[in-house]
C-alpha positions as CSV (number, residue, x, y, z in Angstrom):
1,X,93.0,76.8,105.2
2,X,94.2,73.8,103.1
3,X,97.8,74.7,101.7
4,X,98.5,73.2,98.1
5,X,94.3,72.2,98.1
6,X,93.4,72.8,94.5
7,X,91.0,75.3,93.6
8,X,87.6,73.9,92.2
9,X,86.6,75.0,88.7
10,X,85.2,78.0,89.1
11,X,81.6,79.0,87.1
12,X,82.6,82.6,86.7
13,X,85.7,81.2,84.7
14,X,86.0,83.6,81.6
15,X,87.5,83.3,77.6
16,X,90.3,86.1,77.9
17,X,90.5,88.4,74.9
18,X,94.3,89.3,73.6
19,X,95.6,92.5,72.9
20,X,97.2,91.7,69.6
21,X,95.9,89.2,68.4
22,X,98.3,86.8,69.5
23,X,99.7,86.2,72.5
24,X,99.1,89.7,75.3
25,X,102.4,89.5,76.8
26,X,104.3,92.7,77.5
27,X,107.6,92.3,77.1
28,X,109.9,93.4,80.7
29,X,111.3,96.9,80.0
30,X,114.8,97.3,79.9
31,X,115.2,93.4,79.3
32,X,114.3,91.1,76.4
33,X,112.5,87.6,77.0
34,X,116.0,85.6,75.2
35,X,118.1,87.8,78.5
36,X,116.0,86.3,81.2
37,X,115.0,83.1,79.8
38,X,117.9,81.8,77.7
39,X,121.3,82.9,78.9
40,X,123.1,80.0,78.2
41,X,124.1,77.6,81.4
42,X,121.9,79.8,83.6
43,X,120.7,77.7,86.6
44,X,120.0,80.2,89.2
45,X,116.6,81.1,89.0
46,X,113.7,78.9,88.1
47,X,111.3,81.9,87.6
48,X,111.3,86.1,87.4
49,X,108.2,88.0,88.8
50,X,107.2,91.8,87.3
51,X,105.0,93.8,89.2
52,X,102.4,95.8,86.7
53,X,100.0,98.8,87.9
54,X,98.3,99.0,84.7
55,X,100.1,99.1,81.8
56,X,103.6,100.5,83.7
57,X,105.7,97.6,85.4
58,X,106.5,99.5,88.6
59,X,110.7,98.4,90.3
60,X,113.0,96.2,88.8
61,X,112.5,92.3,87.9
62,X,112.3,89.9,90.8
63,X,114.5,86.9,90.5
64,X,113.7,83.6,92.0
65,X,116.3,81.0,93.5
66,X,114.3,79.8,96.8
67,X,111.7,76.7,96.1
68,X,108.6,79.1,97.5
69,X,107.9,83.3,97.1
70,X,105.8,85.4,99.1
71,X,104.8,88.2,97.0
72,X,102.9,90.8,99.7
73,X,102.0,94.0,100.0
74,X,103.1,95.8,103.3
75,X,103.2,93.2,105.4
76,X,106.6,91.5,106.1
77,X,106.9,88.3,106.0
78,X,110.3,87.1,106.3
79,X,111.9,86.7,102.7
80,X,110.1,87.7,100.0
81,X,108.9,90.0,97.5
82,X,107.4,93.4,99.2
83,X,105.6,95.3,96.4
84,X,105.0,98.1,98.7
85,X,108.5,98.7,99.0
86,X,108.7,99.8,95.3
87,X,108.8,103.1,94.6
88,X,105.4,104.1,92.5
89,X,104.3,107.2,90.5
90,X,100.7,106.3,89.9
91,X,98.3,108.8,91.6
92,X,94.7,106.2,90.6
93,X,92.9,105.9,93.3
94,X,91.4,102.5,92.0
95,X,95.3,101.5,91.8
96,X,95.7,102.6,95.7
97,X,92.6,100.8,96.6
98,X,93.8,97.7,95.3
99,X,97.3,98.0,96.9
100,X,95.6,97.9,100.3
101,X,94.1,94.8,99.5
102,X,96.8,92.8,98.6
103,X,98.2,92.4,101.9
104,X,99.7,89.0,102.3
105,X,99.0,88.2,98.8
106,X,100.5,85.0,97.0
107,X,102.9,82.5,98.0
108,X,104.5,80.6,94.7
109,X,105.7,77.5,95.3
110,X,108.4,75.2,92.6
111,X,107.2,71.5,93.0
112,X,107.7,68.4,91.3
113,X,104.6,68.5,89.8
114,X,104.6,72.0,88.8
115,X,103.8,75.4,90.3
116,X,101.4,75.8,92.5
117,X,99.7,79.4,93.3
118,X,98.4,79.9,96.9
119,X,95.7,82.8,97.4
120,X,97.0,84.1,101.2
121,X,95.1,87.6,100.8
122,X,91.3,88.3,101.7
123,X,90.3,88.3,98.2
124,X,90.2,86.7,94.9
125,X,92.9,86.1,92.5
126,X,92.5,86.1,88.8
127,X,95.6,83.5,87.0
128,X,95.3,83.2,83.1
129,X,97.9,80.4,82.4
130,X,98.8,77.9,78.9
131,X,99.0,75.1,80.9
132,X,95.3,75.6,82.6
133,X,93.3,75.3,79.2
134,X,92.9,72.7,76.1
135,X,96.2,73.3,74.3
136,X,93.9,73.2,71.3
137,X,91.7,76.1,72.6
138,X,92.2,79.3,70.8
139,X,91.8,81.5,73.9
140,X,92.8,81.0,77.5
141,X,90.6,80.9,80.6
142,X,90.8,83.7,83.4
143,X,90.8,81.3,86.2
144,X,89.6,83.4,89.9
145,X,90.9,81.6,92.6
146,X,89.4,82.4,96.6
147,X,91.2,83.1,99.6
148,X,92.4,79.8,101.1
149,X,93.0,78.1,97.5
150,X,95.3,77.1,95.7
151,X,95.9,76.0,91.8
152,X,98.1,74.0,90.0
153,X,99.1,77.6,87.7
154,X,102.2,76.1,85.8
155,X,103.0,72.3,84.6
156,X,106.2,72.0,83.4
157,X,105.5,68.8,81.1
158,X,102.8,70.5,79.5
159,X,104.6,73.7,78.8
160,X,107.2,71.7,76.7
161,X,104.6,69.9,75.0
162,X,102.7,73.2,73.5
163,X,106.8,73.9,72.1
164,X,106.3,73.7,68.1
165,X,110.0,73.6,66.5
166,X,108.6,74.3,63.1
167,X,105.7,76.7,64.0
168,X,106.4,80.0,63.4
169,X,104.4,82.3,66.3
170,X,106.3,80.1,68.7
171,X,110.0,80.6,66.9
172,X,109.1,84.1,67.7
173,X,107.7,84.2,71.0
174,X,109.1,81.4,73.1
175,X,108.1,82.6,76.1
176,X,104.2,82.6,75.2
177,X,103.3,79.0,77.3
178,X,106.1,79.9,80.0
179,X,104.5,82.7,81.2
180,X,101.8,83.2,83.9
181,X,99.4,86.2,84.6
182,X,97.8,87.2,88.0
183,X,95.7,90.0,88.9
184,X,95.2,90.9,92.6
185,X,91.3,91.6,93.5
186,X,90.0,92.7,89.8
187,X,89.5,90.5,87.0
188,X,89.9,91.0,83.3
189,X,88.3,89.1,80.2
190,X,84.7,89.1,78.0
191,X,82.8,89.5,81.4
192,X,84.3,91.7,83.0
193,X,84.6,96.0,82.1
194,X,88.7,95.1,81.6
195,X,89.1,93.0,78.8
196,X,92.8,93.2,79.2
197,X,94.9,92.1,82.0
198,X,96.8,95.6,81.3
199,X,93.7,97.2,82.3
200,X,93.8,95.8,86.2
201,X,95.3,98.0,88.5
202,X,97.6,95.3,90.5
203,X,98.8,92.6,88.5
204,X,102.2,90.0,88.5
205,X,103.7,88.8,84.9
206,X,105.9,85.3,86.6
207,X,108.2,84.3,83.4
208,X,109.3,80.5,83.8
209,X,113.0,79.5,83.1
210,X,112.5,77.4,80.1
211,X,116.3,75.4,80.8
């Protein structure tokens, strides 16, 4: 399997809905979007990672300082982010099934270019991203990605380009085009039963460090 080989457009590619209206982030509990975005002089981390079972974020927000993340399941892997050493209430057995399929999961990786998302697991990935679509579009593709691929999730230059000093949404919501969304196994969108990412049972919010 080619490392870093982009993924090809895929047909089933779906318009995603939003929960609002605007944009469907859900804001980390216990800390705002200015607290891990903008603290002022704050090189450390180039992104933070929640892990979602539906619409709770299960353990604590991931920071990350290393170029490249594993995110897995149960399988160690060295460094990385083990979501089955999180300590979950959720009794779904849809959410269960799903865990067990994650196994070695993603691998996120910083590059010049961007970053890249590598599908290491045995099943699809679904990535809805800012920097994926037409800036112009009014809703965002749910991209699925296959075992073995990888995609191109998060350009930098383009994320600073969709910044609109005088446009109000963004003044409000900075984060909304430094944020990516990825469900493990089950998609979400107008094709698919979920319409909302907040509906899949495994899913990572990965907020970009906008300094």
């Amino acid at each position: 399997m080619d490392f870093l080989k982009p993924a090809a457009d895929c047909p089933d590619s779906v318009p995603s809905s939003t929960e609002t209206g605007g944009t469907n982030y859900l804001a980390p509990a216990g800390l705002s979007d200015s607290q891990v975005l903008q603290e002022p002089g704050d090189q450390s981390h180039w992104c933070v990672v929640a892990y979602w079972e539906e619409k709770t974020r299960v353990g604590r927000l991931y920071s990350v300082q290393e170029p490249s993340l594993d995110i897995f399941y149960d399988l160690p892997q060295g460094n990385g982010f083990c979501l089955g050493q999180l300590n979950s209430d959720n009794k779904s057995q849809l959410v269960q099934k799903v865990r067990s399929k994650i196994g070695y999961g993603i691998q996120l990786t910083k590059e010049v270019d961007g970053v890249w998302v590598y599908n290491r697991s045995s099943y699809p990935i679904f990535i809805k991203s800012a920097t994926l679509d037409n800036p112009d579009s009014r809703t965002l593709l749910v991209h699925k990605v296959f075992p073995g691929f990888s995609i191109k999730a998060f350009d930098y230059e383009k994320a600073y380009s969709l910044q609109r000093p005088n446009d109000h949404e963004f003044m409000q919501q900075p984060w909304t085009g430094f944020t990516v969304q990825i469900s493990f196994v089950k998609g979400w969108g107008q094709c698919y039963t979920r319409q909302f990412i907040s509906s899949c049972p495994c899913w990572l919010e990965v907020i970009f460090n906008n300094q």
